[in-house]
Residue, then its C-alpha position, 0 to 999 in steps of 0.5 A: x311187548x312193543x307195539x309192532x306197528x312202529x318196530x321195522x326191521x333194521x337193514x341187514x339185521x341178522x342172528x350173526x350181530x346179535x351172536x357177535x354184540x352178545x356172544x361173549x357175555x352169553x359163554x361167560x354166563x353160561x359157557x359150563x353148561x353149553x354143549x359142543x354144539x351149541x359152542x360151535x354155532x356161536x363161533x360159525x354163526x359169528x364168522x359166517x360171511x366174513x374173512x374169518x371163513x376165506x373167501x372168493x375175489x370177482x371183478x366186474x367186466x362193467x365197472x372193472x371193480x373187484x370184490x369179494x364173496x364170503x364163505x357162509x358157516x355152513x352150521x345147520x343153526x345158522x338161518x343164512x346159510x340154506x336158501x339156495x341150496x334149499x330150493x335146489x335140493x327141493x327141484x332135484x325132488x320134485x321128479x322123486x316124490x310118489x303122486x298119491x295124497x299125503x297127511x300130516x302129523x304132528x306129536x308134542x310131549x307133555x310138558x312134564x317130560x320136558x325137562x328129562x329130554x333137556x338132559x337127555x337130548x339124543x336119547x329122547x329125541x330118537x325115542x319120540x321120532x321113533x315111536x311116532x312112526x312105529x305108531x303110525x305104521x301099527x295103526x295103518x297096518x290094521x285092517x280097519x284102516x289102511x291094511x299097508x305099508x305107509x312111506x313117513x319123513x319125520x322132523x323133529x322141532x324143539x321150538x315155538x314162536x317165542x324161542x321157547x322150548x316146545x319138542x314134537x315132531x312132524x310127520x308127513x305121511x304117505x296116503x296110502x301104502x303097499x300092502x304086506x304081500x307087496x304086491x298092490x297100492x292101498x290108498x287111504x279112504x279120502x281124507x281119513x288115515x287113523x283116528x288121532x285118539x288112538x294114535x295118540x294113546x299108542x305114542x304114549x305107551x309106546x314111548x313109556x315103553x321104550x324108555x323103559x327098556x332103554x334107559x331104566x334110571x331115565x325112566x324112574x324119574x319121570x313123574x308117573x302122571x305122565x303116562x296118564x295124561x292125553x298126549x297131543x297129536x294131531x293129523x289132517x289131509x295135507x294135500x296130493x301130489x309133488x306141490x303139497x309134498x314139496x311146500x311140507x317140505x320146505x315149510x317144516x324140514x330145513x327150519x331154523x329156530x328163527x330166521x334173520x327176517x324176524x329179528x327186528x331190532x337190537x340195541x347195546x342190552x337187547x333183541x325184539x323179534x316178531x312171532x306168529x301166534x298161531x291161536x289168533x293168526x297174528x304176528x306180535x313182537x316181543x322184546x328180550x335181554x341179547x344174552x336171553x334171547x341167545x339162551x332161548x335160541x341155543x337151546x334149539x341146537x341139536x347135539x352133534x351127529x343127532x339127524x333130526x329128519x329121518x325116514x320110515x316105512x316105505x321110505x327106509x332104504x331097507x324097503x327100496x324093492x317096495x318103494x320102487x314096486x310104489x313108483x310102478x303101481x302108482x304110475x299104472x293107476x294115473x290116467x294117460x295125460x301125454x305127460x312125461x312120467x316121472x324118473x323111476x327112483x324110490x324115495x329110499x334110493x333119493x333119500x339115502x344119498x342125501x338125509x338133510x339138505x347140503x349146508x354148503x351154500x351154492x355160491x361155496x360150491x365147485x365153480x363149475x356150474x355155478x353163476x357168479x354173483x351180481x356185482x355189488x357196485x353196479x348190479x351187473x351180472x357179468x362178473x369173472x371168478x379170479x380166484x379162491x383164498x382159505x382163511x389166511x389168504x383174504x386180505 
């Protein structure tokens, strides 16, 4: 542990240095046991905005000198890459989201079940995010609760502070649904959804279930203490309207396991990196061997073609005619301002065209559209685009 008063971030310190400075030891270590994906984070995290990639040459109409922009990876473990497009993808949002309250979920597996997910990744993981849901919907089906249909977008996280590995999943939870006739909005009772309780003994038995079904051998080697212990769930009231939806959004969906700023130092054998401890609200600094430090973050890559955020409920594309009908009732509901109403697209159709943020960062985008960068020698914005090199045509 290092004391975080006297450990300041180095200049320009990034997951891409630490990957290049310690990479090569990390595969040499543990390459066997890597996955494809976790292989191809290091190499597009190492050449991410370098010459490796190609790039873009621009001259400055002020000081006449030329330089180049970098391509970015584009790897969705890359931390460098999703800034721009993130908040652009979160203003196209804005129009699209229903204006009702919203809740927040949050389900972690017990500890014990941690080693089967490493080894079964894809399996598991789509488990736990679908019964997750499936719990929440079966509850907000009752008639002691919402009597409705519920619109959900679950995340799934695989880390703590500490890199470590730590799978649960984040739920952001219409508050209120479409009743099964489809016909009227039901809106939760104030700040209440479903006891968390009984949504917790749901998950569990629903997971035990489902793995059951899906994967007999899987199941047979879970320790049987498991499916008595209490899973660990957790829901609140997280706000109404497009600015709670739209900080969950950026809070939770497009996080990596950490990002540049909280990578603080690195010398020839190690990284320190800050982490919130959320028991005490407080940051503190740990310091850790590069190639540990590598082994805690891979872990956090998801196997290839695994969508770790995906839509339920309201929010499935087969529910687009309910999710429209939502926009209509909630609209009607809503007292008169003199406001423009928002543009009537269900959060289905937005959804569907885009299951995660574009991983093409802006300034890789068309040209057309897109501001030039400021010159990096004198900060002018008058820059022009002189052309568009591949890999092999960056000098």
């Amino acid at each position: 542990m290092v004391n975080p008063r006297v450990c300041l971030p180095k200049a320009d310190l990034e997951l891409a240095d630490v990957v290049r400075r310690f990479g090569l030891q990390y595969v040499s270590q543990y390459g066997q046991g890597m996955m494809p994906s976790q292989k191809r984070a290091l190499s597009d995290i190492a050449a991410c905005c370098t010459r490796e990639l190609g790039g873009r040459l621009y001259c400055c109409d002020d000081c006449d000198d030329t330089f180049w922009r970098y391509h970015c990876c584009r790897n969705r473990a890359c931390p460098k890459c999703h800034a721009n497009q993130t908040q652009q993808w979160l203003e196209e949002r804005r129009a699209e989201l229903l204006p009702c309250d919203y809740f927040h979920a949050v389900v972690t597996i017990p500890s014990e079940l941690r080693a089967a997910f490493r080894r079964d990744q894809k399996l598991l993981y789509g488990l736990l995010m679908q019964v997750s849901a499936k719990a929440v919907m079966d509850l907000c089906a009752d008639k002691r609760h919402l009597r409705a249909l519920p619109g959900i977008l679950a995340v799934l996280h695989t880390w703590n502070g500490q890199l470590g590995y730590h799978p649960h999943v984040h739920l952001l939870i219409t508050g209120g649904g479409i009743t099964p006739d489809g016909q009227h909005w039901e809106p939760a009772r104030g700040q209440f959804l479903v006891p968390v309780a009984v949504l917790s003994r749901k998950i569990a038995a629903l997971f035990c279930a489902a793995l059951r079904d899906a994967a007999p051998t899987v199941f047979a080697n879970v320790p049987t203490a498991v499916w008595q212990r209490k899973w660990v769930s957790f829901c609140k009231h997280y706000g109404h309207g497009n600015d709670a939806v739209l900080s969950y959004l950026s809070r939770y969906v497009f996080r990596t396991a950490i990002s540049n700023a909280r990578i603080l130092d690195m010398d020839q054998s190690h990284v320190t990196f800050r982490w919130k401890a959320r028991s005490i609200n407080a940051w503190r600094v740990e310091r850790l061997p590069g190639v540990e430090f590598l082994r805690r973050f891979l872990q956090h890559v998801l196997p290839r073609g695994f969508h770790r955020v995906r839509y339920y409920g309201l929010w499935n594309p087969s529910k687009r005619e309910h999710s429209n009908r939502a926009w209509v009732l909630l609209i009607l509901a809503t007292p008169a301002d003199g406001a423009q109403p928002p543009r009537l697209v269900g959060l289905s159709d937005a959804f569907s065209r885009q299951t995660e943020p574009s991983e093409q960062p802006l300034d890789q985008m068309s040209h057309h559209g897109v501001a030039s960068p400021r010159c990096p020698h004198c900060g002018s914005c008058r820059t022009r685009f002189l052309g568009d090199y591949p890999r092999s045509g960056v000098p």
